[in-house]
C-alpha positions as CSV (number, residue, x, y, z in Angstrom):
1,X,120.4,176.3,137.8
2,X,121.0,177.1,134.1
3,X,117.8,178.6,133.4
4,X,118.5,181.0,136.6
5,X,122.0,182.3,134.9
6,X,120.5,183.0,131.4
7,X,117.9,185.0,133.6
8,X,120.5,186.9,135.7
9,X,123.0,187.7,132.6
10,X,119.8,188.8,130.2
11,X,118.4,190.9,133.1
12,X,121.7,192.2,133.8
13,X,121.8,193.3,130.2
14,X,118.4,194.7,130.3
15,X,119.3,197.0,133.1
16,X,122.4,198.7,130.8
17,X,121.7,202.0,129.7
18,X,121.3,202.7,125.8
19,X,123.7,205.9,126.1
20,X,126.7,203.7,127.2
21,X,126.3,202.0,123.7
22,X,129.4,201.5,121.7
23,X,130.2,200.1,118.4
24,X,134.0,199.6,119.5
25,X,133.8,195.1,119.4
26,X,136.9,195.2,121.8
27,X,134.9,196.9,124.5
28,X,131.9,195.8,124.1
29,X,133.2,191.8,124.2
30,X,134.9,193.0,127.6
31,X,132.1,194.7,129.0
32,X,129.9,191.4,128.0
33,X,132.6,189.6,130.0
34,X,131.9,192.0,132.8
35,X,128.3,191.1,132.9
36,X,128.8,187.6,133.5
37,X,131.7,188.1,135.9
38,X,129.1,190.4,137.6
39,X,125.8,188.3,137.6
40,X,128.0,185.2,138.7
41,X,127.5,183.1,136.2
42,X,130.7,182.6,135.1
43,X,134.4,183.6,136.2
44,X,135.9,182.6,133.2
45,X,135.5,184.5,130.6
46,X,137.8,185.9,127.6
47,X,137.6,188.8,125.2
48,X,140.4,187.8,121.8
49,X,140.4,190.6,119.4
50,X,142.9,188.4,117.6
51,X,140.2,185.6,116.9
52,X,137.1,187.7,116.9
53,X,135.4,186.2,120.3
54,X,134.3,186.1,123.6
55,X,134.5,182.4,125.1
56,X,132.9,182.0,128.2
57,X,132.9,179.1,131.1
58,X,129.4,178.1,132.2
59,X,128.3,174.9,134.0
60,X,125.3,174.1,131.7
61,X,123.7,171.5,129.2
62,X,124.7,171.9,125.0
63,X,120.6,173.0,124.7
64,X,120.6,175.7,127.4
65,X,124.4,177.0,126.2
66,X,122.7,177.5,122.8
67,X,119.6,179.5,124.8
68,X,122.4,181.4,126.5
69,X,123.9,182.3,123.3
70,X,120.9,183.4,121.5
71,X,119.5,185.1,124.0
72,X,122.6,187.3,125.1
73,X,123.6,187.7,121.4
74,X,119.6,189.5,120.7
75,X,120.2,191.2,123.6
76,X,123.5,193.2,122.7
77,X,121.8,193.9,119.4
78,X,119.3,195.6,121.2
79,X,121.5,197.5,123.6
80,X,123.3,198.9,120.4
81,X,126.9,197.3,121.6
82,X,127.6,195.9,118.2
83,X,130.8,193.6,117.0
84,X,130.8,193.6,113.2
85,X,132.6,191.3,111.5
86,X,133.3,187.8,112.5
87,X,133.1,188.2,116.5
88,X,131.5,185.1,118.1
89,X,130.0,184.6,121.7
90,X,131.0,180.8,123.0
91,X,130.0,179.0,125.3
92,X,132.4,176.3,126.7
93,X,131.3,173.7,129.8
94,X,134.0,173.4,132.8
95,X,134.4,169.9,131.8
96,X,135.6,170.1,128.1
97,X,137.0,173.0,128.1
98,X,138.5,173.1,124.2
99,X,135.0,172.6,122.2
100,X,132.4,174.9,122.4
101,X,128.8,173.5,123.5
102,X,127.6,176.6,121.5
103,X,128.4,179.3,119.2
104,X,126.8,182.2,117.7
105,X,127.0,185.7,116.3
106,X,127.9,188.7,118.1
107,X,126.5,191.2,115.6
């Protein structure tokens, strides 16, 4: 269930400790992959410092990907891992796999 995998990645994130904060965007976008490699609810997940983003895989609707993305970006905010720049979070379904269902800021 999609509402069940924002849940596990945004509690997941709740559960990170402040002090490991960084404001490196290269770790941070692979430790963001980490969490949903970790919470299962997604394998598929990339970190390009070349193009500024982290695309992930996720088997959801367009409405909850753009839920996912919100809610994960707000939460690395208030974790203090910060990207700067241009870095996006997106969100790709298994089935069309070269268009984002959603895209959003990774501040």
């Amino acid at each position: 269930m999609v509402s069940d995998a924002l849940t596990r990645v945004a509690a997941a994130l709740l559960l990170v400790a402040a002090s490991t904060a960084t404001a490196d965007p290269l770790q941070n976008a692979y430790f963001l992959c980490d969490v949903f490699a970790k919470t299962g609810v997604s394998t598929e997940c990339e970190a390009s410092n070349a193009q500024s983003s982290v695309s992930v895989i996720v088997d959801t609707t367009p409405t909850d990907a753009a839920n996912i993305c919100t809610v994960i970006s707000q939460r690395m905010l208030e974790k203090k891992r910060f990207f700067g720049g241009r870095w996006r979070l997106q969100v790709f379904s298994p089935s069309q796999p070269t268009e984002p269902l959603a895209s959003c800021p990774l501040k």
